[in-house]
TIMILO-762288 format. One record per residue (C-alpha): residue number from 1; chain; y, z, x. Coordinates in pm, 1 decimal, decimal comma. Example, Ala and Ser with C-alpha at 12.3 -4.5 7.8 and 13.67 -1.06 7.14 Angstrom:
# TIMILO-762288
site num->1 | chaine->A | Y->-450,0 | Z->780,0 | X->1230,0
site num->2 | chaine->A | Y->-106,0 | Z->714,0 | X->1367,0
//
This chain:
# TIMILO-762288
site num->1 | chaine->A | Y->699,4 | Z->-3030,9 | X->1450,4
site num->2 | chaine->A | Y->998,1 | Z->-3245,1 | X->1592,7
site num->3 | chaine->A | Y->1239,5 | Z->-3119,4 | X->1831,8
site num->4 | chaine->A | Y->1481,4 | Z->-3095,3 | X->1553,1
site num->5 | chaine->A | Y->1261,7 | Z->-2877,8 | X->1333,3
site num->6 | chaine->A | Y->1166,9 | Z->-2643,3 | X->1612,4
site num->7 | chaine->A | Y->1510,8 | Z->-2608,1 | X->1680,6
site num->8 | chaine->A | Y->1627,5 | Z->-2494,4 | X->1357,7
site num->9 | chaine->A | Y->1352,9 | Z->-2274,0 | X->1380,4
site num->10 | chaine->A | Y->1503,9 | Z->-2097,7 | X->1694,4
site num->11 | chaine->A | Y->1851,9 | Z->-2101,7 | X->1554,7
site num->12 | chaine->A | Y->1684,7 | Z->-1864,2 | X->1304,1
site num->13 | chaine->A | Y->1510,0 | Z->-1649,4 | X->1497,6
site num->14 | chaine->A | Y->1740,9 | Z->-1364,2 | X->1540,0
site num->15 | chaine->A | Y->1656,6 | Z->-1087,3 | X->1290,4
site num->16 | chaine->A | Y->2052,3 | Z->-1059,6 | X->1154,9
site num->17 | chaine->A | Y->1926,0 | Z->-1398,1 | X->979,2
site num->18 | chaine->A | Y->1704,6 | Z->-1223,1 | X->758,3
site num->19 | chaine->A | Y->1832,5 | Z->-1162,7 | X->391,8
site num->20 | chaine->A | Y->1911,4 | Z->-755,3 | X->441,0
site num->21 | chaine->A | Y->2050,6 | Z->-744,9 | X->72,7
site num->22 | chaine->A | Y->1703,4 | Z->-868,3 | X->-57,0
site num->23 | chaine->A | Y->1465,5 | Z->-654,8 | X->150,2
site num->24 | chaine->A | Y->1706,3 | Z->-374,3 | X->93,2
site num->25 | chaine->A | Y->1637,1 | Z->-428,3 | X->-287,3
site num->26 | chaine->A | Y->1311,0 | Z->-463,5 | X->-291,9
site num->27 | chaine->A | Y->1232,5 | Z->-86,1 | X->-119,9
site num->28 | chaine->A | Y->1492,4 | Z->23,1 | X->-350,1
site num->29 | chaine->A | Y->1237,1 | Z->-122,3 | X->-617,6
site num->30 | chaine->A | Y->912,8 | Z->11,2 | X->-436,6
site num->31 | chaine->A | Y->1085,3 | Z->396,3 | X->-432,6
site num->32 | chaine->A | Y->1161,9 | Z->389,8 | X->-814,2
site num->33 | chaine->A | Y->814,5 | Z->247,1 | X->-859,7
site num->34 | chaine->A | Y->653,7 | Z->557,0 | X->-667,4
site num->35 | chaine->A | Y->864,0 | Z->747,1 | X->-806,8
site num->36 | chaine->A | Y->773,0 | Z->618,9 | X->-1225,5
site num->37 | chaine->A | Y->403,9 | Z->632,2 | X->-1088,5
site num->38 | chaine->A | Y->438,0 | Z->1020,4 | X->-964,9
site num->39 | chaine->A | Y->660,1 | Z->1133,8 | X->-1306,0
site num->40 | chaine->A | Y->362,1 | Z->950,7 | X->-1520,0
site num->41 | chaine->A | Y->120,1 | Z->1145,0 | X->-1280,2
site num->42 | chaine->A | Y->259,4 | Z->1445,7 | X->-1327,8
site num->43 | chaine->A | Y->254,7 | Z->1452,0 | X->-1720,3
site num->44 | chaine->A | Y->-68,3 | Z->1332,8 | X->-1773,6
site num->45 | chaine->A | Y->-350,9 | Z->1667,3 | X->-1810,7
site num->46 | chaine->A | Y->-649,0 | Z->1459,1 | X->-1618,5
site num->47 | chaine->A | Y->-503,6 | Z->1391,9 | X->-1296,9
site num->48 | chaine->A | Y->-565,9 | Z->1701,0 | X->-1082,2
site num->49 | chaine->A | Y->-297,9 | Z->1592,7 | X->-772,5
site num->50 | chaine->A | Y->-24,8 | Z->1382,9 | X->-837,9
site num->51 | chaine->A | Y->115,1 | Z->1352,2 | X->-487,7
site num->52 | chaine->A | Y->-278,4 | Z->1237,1 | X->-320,9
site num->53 | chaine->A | Y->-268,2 | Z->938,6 | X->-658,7
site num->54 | chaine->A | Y->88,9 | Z->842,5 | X->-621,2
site num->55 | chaine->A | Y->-3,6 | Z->839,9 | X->-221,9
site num->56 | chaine->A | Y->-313,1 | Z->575,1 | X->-297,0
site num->57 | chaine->A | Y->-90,6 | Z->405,7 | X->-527,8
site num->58 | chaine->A | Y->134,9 | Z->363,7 | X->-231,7
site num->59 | chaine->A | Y->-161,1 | Z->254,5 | X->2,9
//
């Protein structure tokens, strides 16, 4: 790396730099995942415990 590549890279070290709006988004998207994954669980008549398959899901 040159010196001015390492030092954008430490210019962007500080964790306010990361894009909040996009990993805020993305667990947003995760939740309402679990969350379709659990509902689907809980309607279908073979699986015995939703909450322990939504929970490997998760995993």
């Amino acid at each position: 790396m040159s010196n001015r590549e390492l030092g954008r890279w430490q210019q962007h070290k500080h964790i306010g730099d990361y894009g909040w709006g996009i990993i805020l988004c993305v667990i947003i998207l995760c939740c309402v995942g679990m969350w379709a994954v659990y509902y689907a669980c809980l309607h279908d008549l073979k699986v015995i415990d939703p909450v322990r398959t939504t929970m490997m899901q998760c995993l």
